[in-house]
N, CA, C and O atoms as a GROMACS GRO file, in nm:
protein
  336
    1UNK      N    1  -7.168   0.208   2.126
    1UNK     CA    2  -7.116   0.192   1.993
    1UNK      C    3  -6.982   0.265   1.989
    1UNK      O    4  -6.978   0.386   2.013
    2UNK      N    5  -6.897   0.210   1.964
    2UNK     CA    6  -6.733   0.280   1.950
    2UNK      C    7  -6.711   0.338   1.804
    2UNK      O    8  -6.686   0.247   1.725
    3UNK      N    9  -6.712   0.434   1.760
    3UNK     CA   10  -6.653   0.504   1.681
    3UNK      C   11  -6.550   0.566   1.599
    3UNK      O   12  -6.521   0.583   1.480
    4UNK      N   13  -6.501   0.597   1.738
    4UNK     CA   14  -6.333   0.672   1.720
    4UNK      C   15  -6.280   0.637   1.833
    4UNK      O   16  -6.330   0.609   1.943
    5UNK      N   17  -6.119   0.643   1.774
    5UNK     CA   18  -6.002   0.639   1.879
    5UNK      C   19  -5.943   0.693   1.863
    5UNK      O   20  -5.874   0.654   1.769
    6UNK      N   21  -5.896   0.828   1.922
    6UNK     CA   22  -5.799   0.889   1.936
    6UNK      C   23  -5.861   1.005   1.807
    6UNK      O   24  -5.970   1.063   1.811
    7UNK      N   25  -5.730   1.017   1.670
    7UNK     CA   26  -5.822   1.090   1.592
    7UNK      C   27  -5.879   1.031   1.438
    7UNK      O   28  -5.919   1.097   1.342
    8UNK      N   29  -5.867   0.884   1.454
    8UNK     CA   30  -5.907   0.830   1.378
    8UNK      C   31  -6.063   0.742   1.392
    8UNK      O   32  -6.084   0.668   1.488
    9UNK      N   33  -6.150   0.762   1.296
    9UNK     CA   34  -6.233   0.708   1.296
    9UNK      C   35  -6.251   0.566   1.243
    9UNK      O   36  -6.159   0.517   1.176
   10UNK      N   37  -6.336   0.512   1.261
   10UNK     CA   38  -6.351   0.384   1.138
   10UNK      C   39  -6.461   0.398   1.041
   10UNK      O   40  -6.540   0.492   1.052
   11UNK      N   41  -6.471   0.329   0.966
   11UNK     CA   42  -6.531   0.337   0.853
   11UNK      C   43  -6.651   0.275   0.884
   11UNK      O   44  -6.724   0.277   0.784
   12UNK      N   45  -6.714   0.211   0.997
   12UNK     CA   46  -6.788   0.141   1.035
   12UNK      C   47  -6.804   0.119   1.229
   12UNK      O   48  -6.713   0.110   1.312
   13UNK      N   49  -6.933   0.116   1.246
   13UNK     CA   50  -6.897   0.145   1.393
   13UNK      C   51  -6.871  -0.044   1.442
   13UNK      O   52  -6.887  -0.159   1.400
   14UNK      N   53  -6.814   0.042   1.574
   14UNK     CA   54  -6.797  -0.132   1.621
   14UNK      C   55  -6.876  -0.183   1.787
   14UNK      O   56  -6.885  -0.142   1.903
   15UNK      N   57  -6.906  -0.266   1.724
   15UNK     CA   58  -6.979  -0.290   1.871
   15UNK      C   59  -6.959  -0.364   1.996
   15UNK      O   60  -6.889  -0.465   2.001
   16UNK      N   61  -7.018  -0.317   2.094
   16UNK     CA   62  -6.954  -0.300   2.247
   16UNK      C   63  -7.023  -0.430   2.302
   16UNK      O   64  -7.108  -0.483   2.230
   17UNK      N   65  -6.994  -0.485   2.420
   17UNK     CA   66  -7.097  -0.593   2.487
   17UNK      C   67  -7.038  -0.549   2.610
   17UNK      O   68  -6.920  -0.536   2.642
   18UNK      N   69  -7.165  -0.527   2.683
   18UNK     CA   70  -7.098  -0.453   2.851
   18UNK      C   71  -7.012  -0.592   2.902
   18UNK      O   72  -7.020  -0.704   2.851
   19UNK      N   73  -6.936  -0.555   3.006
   19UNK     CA   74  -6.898  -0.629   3.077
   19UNK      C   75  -6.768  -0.724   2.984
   19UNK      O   76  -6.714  -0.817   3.043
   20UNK      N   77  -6.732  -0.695   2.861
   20UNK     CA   78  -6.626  -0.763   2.779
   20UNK      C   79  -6.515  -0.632   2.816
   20UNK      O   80  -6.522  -0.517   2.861
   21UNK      N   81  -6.407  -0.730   2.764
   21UNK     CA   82  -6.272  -0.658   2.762
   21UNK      C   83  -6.232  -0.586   2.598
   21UNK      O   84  -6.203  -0.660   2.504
   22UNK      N   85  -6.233  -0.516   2.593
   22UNK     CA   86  -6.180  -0.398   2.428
   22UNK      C   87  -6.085  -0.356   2.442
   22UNK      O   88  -6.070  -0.276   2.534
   23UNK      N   89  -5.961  -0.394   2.346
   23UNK     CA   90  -5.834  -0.315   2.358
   23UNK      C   91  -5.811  -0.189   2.268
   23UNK      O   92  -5.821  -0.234   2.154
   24UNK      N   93  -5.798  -0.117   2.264
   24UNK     CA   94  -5.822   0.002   2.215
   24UNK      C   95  -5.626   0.062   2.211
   24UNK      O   96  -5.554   0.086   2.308
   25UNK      N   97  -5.594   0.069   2.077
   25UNK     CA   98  -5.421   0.074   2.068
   25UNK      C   99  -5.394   0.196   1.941
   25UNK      O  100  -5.485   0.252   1.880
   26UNK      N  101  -5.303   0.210   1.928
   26UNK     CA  102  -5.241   0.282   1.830
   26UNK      C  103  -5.130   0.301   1.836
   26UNK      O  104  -5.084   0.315   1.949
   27UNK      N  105  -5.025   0.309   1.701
   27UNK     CA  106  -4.933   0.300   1.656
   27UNK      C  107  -4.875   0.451   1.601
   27UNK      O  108  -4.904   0.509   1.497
   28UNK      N  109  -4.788   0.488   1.704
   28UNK     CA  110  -4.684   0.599   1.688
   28UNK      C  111  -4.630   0.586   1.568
   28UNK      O  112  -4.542   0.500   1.568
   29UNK      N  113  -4.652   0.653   1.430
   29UNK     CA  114  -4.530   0.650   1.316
   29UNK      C  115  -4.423   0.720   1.337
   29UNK      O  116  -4.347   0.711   1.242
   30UNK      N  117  -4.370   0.811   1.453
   30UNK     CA  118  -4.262   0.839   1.480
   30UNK      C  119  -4.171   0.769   1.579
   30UNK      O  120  -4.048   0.777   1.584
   31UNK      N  121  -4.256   0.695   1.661
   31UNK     CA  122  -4.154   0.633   1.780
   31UNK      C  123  -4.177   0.687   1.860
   31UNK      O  124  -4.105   0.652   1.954
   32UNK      N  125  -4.281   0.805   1.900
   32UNK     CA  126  -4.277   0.880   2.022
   32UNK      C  127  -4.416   0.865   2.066
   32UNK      O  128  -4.504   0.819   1.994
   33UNK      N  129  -4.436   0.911   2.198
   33UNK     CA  130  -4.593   0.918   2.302
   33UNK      C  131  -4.572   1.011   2.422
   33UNK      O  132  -4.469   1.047   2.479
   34UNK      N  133  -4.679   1.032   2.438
   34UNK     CA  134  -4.684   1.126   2.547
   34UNK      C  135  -4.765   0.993   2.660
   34UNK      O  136  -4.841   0.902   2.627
   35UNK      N  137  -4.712   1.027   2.798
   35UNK     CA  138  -4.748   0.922   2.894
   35UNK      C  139  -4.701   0.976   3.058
   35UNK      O  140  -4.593   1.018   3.099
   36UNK      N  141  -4.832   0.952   3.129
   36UNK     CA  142  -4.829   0.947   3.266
   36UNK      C  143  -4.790   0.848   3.337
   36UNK      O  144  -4.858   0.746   3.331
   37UNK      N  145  -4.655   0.850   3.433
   37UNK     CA  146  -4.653   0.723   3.487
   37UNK      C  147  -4.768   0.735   3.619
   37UNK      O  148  -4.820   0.831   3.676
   38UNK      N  149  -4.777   0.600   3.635
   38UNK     CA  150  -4.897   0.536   3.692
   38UNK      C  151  -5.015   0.571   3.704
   38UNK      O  152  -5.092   0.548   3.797
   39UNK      N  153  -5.035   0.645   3.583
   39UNK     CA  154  -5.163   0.709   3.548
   39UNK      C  155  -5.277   0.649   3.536
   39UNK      O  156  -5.384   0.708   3.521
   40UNK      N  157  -5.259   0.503   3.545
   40UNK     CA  158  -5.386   0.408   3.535
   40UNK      C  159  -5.290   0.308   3.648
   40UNK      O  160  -5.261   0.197   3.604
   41UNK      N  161  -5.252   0.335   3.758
   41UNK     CA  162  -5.231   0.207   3.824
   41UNK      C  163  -5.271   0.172   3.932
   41UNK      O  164  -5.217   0.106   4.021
   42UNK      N  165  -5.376   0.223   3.924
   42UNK     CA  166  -5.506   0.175   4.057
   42UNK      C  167  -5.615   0.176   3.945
   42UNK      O  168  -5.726   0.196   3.996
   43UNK      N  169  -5.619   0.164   3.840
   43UNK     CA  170  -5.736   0.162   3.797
   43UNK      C  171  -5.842   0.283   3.760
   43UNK      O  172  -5.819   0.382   3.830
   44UNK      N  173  -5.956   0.301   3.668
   44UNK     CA  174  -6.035   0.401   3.675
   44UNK      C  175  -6.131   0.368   3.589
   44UNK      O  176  -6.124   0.294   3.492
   45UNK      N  177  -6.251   0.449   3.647
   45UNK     CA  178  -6.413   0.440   3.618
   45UNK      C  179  -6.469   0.532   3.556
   45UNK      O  180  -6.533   0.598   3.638
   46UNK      N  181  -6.478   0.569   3.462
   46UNK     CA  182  -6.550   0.720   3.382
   46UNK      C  183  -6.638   0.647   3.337
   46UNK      O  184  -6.622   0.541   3.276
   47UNK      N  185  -6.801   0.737   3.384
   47UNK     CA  186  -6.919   0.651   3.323
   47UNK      C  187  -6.892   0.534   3.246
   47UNK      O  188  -6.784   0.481   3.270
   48UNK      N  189  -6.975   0.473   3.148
   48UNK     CA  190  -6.992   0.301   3.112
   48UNK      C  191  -6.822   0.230   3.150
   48UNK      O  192  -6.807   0.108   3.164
   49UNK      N  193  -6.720   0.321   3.160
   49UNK     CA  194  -6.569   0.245   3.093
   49UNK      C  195  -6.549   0.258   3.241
   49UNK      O  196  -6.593   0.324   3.335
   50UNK      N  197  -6.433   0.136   3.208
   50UNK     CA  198  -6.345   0.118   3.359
   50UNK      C  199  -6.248   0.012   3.303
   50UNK      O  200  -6.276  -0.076   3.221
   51UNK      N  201  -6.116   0.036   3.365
   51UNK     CA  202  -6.028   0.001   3.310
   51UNK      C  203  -5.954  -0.080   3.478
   51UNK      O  204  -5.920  -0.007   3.570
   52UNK      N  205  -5.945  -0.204   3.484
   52UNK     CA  206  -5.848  -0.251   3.579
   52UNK      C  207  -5.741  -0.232   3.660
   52UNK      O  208  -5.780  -0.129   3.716
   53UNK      N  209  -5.595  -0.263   3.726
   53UNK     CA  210  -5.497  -0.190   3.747
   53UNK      C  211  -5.426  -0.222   3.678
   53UNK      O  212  -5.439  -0.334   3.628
   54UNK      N  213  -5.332  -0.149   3.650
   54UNK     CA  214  -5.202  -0.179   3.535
   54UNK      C  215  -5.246  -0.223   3.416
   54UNK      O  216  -5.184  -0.320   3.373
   55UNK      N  217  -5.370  -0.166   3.322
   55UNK     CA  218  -5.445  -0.201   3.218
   55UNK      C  219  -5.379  -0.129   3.135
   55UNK      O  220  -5.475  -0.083   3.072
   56UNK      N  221  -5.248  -0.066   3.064
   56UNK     CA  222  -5.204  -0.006   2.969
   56UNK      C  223  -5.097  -0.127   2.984
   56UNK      O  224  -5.043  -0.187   3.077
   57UNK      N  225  -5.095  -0.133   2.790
   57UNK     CA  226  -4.987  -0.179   2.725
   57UNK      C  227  -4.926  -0.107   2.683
   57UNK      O  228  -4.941   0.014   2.674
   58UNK      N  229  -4.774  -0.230   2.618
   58UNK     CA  230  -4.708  -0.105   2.501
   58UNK      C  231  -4.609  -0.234   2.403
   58UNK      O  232  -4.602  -0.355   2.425
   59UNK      N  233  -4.564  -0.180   2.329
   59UNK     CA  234  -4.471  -0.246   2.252
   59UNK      C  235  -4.398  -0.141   2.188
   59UNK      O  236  -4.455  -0.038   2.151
   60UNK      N  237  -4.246  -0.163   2.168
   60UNK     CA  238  -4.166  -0.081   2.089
   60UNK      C  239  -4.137  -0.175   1.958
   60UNK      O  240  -4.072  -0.110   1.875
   61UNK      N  241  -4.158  -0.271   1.927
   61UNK     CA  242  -4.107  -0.352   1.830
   61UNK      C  243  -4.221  -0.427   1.773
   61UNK      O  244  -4.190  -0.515   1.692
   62UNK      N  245  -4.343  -0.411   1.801
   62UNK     CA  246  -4.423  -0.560   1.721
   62UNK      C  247  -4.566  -0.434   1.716
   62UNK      O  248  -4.564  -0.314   1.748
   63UNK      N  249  -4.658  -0.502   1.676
   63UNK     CA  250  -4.804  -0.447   1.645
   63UNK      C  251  -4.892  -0.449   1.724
   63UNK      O  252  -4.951  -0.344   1.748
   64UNK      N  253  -4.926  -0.559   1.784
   64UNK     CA  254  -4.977  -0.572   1.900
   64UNK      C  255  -4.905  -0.552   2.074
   64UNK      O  256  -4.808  -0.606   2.128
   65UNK      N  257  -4.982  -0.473   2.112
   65UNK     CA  258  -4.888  -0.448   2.266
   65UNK      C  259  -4.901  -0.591   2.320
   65UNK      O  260  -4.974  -0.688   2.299
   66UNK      N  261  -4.767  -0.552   2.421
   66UNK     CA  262  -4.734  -0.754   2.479
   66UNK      C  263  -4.713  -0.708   2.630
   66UNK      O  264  -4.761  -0.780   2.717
   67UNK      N  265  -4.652  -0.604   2.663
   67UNK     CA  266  -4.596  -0.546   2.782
   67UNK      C  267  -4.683  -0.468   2.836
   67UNK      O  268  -4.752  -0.378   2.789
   68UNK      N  269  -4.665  -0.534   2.987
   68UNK     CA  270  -4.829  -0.446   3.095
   68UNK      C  271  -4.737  -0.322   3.161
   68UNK      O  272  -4.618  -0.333   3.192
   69UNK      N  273  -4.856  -0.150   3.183
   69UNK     CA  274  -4.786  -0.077   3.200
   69UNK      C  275  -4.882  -0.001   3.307
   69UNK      O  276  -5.002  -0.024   3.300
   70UNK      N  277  -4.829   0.097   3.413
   70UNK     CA  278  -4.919   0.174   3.474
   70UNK      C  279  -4.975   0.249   3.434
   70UNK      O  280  -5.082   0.299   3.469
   71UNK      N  281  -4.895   0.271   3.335
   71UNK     CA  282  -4.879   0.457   3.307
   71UNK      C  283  -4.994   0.485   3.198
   71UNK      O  284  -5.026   0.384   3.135
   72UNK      N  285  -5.048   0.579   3.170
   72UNK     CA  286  -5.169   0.640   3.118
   72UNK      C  287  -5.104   0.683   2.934
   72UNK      O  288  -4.995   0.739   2.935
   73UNK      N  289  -5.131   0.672   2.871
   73UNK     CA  290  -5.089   0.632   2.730
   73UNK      C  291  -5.166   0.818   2.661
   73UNK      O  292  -5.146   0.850   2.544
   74UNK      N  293  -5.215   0.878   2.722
   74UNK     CA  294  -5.321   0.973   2.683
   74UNK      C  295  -5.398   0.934   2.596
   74UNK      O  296  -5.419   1.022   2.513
   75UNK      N  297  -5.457   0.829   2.576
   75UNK     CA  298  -5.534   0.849   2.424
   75UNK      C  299  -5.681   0.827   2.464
   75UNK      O  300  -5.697   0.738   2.548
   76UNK      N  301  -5.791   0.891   2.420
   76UNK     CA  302  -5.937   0.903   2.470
   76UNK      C  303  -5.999   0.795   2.346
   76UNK      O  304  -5.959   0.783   2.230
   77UNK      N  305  -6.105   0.726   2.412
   77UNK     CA  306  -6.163   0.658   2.324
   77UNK      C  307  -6.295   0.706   2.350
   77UNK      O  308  -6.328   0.706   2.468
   78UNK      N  309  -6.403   0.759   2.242
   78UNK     CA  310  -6.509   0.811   2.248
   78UNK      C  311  -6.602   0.695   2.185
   78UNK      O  312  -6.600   0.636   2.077
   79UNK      N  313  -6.703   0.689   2.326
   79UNK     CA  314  -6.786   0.590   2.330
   79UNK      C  315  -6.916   0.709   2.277
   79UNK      O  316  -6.938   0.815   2.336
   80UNK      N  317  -7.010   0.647   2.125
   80UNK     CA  318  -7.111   0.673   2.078
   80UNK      C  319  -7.253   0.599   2.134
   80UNK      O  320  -7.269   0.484   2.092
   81UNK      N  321  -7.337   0.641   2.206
   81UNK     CA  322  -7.463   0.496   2.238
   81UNK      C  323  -7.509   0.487   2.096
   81UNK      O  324  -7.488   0.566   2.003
   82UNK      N  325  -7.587   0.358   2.099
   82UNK     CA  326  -7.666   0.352   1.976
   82UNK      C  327  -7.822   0.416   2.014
   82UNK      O  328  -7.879   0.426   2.123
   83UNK      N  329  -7.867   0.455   1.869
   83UNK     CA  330  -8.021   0.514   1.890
   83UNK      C  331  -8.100   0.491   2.003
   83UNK      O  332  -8.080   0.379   2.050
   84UNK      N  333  -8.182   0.560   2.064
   84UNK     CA  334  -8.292   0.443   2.147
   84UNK      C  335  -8.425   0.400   2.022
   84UNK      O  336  -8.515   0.321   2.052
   0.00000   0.00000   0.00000
């Protein structure tokens, strides 16, 4: 169950289906980020999540990212399980 991203929560949880793709983004109101280059460009596996190579986007101009990136974006997405 996904919860939070970064330091915002939602108002409602959202739900996961293993093995699907989730883009998980946020929008700088200053114009700025902190970022590792090729920090994701082999890819990586932390328990349930795993992310492809070159799986970070970005956009400087639109809402949705359009542009594929190596580099590691810092932002943690905290995965909640649901009840058993």
């Amino acid at each position: 169950m996904w919860r939070q991203a970064g330091p915002a929560m939602f108002s409602q949880p959202v739900q996961m289906t293993a093995n699907t793709e989730c883009i998980v983004s946020y929008k700088s109101l200053t114009g700025t980020y902190s970022a590792t280059g090729s920090g994701l460009g082999s890819g990586l596996s932390v328990g349930p999540l795993r992310t492809v190579p070159d799986a970070c986007a970005y956009t400087h101009s639109a809402d949705f990212p359009g542009s594929r990136s190596t580099a590691s974006y810092l932002v943690d997405v905290i995965i909640t399980p649901p009840p058993a």
